[in-house]
C-alpha positions in Angstrom: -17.1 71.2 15.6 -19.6 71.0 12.6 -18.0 67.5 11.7 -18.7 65.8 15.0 -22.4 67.3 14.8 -22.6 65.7 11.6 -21.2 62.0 12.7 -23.8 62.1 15.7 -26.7 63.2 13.4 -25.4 60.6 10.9 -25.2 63.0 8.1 -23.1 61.3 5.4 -23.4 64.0 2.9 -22.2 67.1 5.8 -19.7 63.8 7.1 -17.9 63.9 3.7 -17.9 67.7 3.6 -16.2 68.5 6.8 -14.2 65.3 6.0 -12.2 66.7 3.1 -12.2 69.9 4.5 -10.4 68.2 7.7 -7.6 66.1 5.2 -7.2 69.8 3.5 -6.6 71.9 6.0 -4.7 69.1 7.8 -2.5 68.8 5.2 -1.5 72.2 5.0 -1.0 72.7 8.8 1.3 69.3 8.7 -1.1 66.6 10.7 -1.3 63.2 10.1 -4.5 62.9 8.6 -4.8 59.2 7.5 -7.5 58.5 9.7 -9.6 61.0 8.6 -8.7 59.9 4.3 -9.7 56.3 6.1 -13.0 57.7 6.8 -13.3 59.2 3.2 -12.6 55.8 1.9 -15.2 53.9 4.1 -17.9 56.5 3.0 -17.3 56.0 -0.3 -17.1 52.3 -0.1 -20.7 52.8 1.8 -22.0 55.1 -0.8 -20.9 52.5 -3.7 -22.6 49.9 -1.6 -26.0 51.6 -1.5 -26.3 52.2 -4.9 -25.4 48.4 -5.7 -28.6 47.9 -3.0 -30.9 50.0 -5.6 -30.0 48.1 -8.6 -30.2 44.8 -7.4 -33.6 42.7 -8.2 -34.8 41.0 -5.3 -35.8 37.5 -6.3 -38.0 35.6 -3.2 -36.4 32.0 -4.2 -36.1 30.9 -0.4 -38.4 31.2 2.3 -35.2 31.0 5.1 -33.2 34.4 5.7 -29.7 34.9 4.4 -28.1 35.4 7.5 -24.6 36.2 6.2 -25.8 38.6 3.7 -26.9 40.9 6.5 -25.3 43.9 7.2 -23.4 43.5 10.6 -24.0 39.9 11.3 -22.0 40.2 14.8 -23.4 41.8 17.9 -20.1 41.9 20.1 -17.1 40.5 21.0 -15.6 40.1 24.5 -12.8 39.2 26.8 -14.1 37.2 30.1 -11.2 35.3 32.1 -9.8 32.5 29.3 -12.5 33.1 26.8 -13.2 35.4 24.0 -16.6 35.2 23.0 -18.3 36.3 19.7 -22.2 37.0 19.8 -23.7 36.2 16.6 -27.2 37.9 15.5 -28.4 34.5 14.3 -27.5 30.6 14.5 -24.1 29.6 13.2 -22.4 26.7 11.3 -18.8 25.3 11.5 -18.3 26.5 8.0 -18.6 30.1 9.4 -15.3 29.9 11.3 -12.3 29.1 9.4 -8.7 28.4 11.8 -5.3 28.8 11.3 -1.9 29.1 12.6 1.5 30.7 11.8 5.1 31.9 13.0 6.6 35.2 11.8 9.4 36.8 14.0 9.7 34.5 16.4 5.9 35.4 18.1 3.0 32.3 17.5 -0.1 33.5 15.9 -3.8 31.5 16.0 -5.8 33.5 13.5 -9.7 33.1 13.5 -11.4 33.7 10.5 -15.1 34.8 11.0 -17.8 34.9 8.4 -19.6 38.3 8.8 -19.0 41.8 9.6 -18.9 43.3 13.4 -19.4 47.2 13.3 -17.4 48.4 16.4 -13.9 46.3 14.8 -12.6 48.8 15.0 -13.0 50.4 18.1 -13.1 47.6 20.0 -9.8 46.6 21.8 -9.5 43.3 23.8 -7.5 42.6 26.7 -6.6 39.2 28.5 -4.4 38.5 31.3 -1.7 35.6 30.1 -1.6 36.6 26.5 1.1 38.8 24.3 -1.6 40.8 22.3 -5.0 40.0 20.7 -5.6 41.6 18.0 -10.0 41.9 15.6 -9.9 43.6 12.8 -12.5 43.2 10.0 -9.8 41.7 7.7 -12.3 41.8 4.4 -15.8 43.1 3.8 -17.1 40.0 4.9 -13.9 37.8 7.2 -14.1 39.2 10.9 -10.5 38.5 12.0 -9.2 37.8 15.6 -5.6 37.3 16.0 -3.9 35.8 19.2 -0.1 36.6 19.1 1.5 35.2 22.0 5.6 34.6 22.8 4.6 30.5 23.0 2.4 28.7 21.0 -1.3 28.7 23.4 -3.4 26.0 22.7 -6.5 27.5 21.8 -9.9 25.4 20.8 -13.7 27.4 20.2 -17.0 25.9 20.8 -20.2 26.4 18.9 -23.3 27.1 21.0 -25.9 28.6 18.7 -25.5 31.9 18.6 -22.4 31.9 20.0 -18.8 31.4 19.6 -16.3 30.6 22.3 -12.4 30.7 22.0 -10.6 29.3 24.8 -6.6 29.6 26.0 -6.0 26.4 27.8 -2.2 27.1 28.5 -2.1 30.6 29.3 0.9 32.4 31.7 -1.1 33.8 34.7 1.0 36.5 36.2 -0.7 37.5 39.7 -1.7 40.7 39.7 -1.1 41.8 42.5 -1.3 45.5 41.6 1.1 46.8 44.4 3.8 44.7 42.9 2.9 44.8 39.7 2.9 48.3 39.1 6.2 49.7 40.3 6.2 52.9 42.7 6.6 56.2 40.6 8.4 58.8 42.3 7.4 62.5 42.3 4.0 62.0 41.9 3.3 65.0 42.7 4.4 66.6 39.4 1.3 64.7 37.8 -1.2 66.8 37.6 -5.0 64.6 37.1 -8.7 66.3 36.8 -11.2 64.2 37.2 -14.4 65.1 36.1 -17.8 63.6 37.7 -20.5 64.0 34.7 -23.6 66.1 35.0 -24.7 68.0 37.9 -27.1 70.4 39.1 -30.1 70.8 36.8 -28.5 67.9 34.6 -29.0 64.8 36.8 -27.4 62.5 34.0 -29.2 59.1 33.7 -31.8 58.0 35.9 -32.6 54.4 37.2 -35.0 52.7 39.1 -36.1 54.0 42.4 -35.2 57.5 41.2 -31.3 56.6 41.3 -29.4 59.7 39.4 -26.1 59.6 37.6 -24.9 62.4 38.5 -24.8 61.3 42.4 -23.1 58.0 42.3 -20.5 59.0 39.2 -19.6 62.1 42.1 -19.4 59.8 44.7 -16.7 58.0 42.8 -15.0 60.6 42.3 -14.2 61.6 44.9 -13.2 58.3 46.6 -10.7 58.7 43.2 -9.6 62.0 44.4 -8.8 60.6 48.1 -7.1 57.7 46.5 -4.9 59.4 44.0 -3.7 62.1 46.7 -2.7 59.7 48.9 -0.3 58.4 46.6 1.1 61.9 46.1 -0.8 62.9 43.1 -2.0 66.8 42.4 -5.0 66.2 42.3 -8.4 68.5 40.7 -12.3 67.6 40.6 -14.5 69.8 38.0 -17.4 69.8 40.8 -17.2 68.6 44.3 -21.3 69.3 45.3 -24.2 69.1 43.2 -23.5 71.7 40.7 -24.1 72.1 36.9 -21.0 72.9 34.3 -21.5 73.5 30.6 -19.3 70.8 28.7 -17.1 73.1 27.8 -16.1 74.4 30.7 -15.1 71.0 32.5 -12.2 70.3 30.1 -11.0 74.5 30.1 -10.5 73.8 34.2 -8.2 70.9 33.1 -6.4 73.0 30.7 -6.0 75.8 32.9 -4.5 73.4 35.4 -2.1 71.9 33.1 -3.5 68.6 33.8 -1.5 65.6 32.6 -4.8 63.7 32.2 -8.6 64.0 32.0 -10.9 61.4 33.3 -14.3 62.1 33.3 -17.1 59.4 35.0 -20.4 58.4 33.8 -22.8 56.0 34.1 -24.7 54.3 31.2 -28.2 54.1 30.1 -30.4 52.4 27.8 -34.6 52.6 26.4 -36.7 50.7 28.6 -36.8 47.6 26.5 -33.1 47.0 27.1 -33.1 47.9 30.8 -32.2 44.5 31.7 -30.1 43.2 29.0 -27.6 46.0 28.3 -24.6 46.1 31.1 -21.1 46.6 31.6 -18.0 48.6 32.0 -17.0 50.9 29.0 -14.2 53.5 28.6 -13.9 55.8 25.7 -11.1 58.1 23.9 -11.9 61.0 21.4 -11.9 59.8 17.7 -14.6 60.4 15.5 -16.4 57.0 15.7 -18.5 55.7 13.0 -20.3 52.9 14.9 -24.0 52.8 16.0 -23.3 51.9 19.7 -20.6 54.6 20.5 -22.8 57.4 18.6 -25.5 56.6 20.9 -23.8 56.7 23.7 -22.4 60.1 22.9 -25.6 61.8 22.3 -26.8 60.6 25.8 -23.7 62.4 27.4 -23.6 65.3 24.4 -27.1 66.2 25.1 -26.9 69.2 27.5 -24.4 70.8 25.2 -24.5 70.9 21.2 -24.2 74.5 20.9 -20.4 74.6 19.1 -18.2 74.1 21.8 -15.6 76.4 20.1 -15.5 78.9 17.3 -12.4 79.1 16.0 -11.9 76.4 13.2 -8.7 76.2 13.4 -7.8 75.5 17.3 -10.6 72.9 16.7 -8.7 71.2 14.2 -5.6 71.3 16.1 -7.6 69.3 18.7 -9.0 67.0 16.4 -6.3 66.2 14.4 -4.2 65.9 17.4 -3.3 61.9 16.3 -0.7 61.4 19.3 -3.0 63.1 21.7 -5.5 60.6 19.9 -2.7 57.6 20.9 -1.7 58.5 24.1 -5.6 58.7 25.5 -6.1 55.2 24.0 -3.7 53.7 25.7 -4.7 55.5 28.9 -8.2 53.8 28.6 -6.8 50.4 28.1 -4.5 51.0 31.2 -7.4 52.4 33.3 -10.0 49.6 32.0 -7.9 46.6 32.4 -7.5 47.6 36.4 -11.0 48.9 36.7 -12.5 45.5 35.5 -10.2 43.9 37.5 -11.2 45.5 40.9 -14.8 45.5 39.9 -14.1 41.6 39.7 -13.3 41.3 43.2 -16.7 41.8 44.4 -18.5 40.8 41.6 -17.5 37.9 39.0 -19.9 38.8 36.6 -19.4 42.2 35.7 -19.0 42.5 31.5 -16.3 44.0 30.0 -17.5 46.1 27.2 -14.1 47.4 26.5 -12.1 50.4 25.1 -13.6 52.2 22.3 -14.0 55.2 20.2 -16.4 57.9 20.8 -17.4 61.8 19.8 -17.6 62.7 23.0 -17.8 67.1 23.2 -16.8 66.5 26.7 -13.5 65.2 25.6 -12.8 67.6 22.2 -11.3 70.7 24.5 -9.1 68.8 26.5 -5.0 69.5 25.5 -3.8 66.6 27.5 -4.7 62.8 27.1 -8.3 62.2 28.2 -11.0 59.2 29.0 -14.9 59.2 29.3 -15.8 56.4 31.3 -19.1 54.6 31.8 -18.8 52.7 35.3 -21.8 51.0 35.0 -25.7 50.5 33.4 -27.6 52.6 35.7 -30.8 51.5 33.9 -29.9 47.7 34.9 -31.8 46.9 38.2 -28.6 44.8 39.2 -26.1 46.7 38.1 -27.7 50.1 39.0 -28.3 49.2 42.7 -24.7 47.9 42.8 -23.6 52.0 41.7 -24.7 52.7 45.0 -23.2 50.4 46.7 -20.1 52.4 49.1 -17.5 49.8 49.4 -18.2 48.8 45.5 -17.6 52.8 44.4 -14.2 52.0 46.6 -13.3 49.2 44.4 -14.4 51.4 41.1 -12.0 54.3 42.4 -9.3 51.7 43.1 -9.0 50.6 40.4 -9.0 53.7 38.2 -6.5 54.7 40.8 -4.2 51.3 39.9 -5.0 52.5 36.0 -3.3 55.9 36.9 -0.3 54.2 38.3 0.1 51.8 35.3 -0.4 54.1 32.8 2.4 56.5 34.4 4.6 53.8 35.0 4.7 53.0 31.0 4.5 56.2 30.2 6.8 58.9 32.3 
């Protein structure tokens, strides 16, 4: 797992070692390994970038900053009801957003052009209830691209509010989602097999909030209102821990092997420094890929922490793993299955809660597991708000709910 260890100590030279290693050996075993050559490429681009940065004379003409010039211009991007909103890290202009539409294949597509870069692009997957598919990719070094791709053409305007870009649908097709109908009934559920996997424990309390709130209390709590919920509706059912008990990493995703689990859904709560207590919030749910971005490396070495010994010594079952791209696939769409309902639920009690969406992470928890697997963050724990509301019983019920309605959904397209 030396290539992991290098993308969370942001090691560029090791990360390009391990990197054509991981295309070589993949090759010869058979893999698909273009998302690993794709990470050659962006380090190379990266390195080629840097040594342009050493060259270049700096030349103090203007005494105002060159905003677009900046590395990652573009804080985040989100879904909330009608809107998809773009956070800029400084003021914007009109020029900075360039509009278009097309029609290829019958589908409608309103294209937004973005001047600057956005580092978790790729990573980030947004969802909205009414539309086809929505689609941000950083189109060119510089052009941040969101697509909306929709079976009728949506009327779609943005507004500029300083930092801020807002793109609303006014014509979308609400279906009700009404999540007993809308998810049909599966039949022998009972030949699904889930492990669910409440972080930390024991000596590891996981995060800690104000007035001494812990992680790993509240992220077992939900768990097991997950457990209740999923056997009910006929599931076979598994929890890592079940009391206040510590497990090595490695161990939690061996129990859901050794169970032949068909998935592997492990909850957390999030945390931040001091400084951001109040400003960082929000849902998150994360699949195994080895993510470049700032944001999901950080994250990772808050849940990595109690374990970065290597998680398994044989190179070549840790390859398997890794350059599993279907297992890679089918956990993705899991997340987005799980996060759309979870939001959704979370909603019901509380209209503000932020979607921080479906992303990429290094996550050691997640490398073992042979079946499709999730990390998911339920929560800041660190926000006074948003911690207290962790705690709250009949909001944990609405969390478990609607991981529970994910389950069902993600079955259901998936059997």
């Amino acid at each position: 797992m030396d290539y992991l260890r290098a993308v969370l100590n942001n090691d560029k030279k090791s990360e390009k070692q391990h990197l054509q290693n991981l295309v070589k050996i993949g090759k010869k075993l058979n893999r698909n390994v273009n998302t690993y050559e794709k990470e050659l490429s962006k380090l190379a681009s990266i390195d080629t970038t840097s040594k342009k940065t050493t060259i270049k004379k700096t030349t103090p003409k203007k005494s105002t900053t060159t905003y677009k010039n900046s590395a990652f211009n573009i804080s985040k991007v989100t879904v909330e009801e009608n809107q998809i909103i773009i956070d800029f890290k400084h003021y914007i202009k009109k020029d900075y957003i360039h509009y278009s539409e097309e029609k290829i294949n019958g589908k409608y597509y309103d294209i937004f052009d973005f001047d600057g870069r956005f580092e978790d692009a790729s990573p980030t997957k947004l969802v909205m209830n009414g539309v086809d598919r929505i689609r941000i990719t950083q189109h060119k070094y510089r052009t941040l691209r969101i697509e909306l791709i929709n079976s009728f053409n949506l009327k779609a305007i943005y507004i500029i509010n300083k930092k801020r870009v807002i793109i609303k649908i006014l014509n979308r097709k609400i279906e009700k989602t009404n999540n007993s109908k809308a998810i049909p009934k599966i039949q022998n559920n009972k030949d699904k097999v889930i492990v669910i996997d409440p972080g930390h424990g024991g000596k590891d309390s996981g995060a800690i909030g104000t007035k001494k709130r812990y992680e790993k209390n509240t992220v077992l709590t939900v768990a097991k209102h997950l457990y209740y919920d999923l056997k009910k509706r006929g599931y076979t059912v598994y929890l890592t821990r079940n009391k206040d008990k510590f497990i090595e990493l490695r161990d939690r995703t061996k129990f859901a092997n050794r169970k032949n689990a068909d998935i592997f859904i492990s909850i957390h709560a999030n945390a931040v420094p001091k400084s951001q207590w109040e400003k960082a919030k929000g849902i998150e749910t994360f699949f195994l890929s080895p993510a470049r971005s700032s944001r999901a490396k950080r994250i990772a070495a808050i849940e990595n922490k109690t374990d970065m010994s290597t998680m398994n010594n044989s190179s070549q079952n840790a390859l398997l793993t890794i350059l599993n791209q279907s297992k890679i696939t089918a956990s993705q769409k899991l997340g987005i299955d799980i996060h759309q309902n979870l939001l959704y639920s979370a909603r019901k009690k509380y209209k503000d809660i932020e979607d921080g969406g479906v992303r990429e992470g290094p996550f050691w928890v997640l490398v073992g597991a042979q079946m499709p697997s999730i990390l998911i963050e339920i929560g800041y724990i660190t926000n006074s708000t948003e911690g207290r509301r962790l705690f709250e019983t009949s909001y944990q019920r609405l969390l478990a709910n609607g991981i529970a309605n994910g389950v069902d959904s993600y079955f259901a397209k998936n059997q």
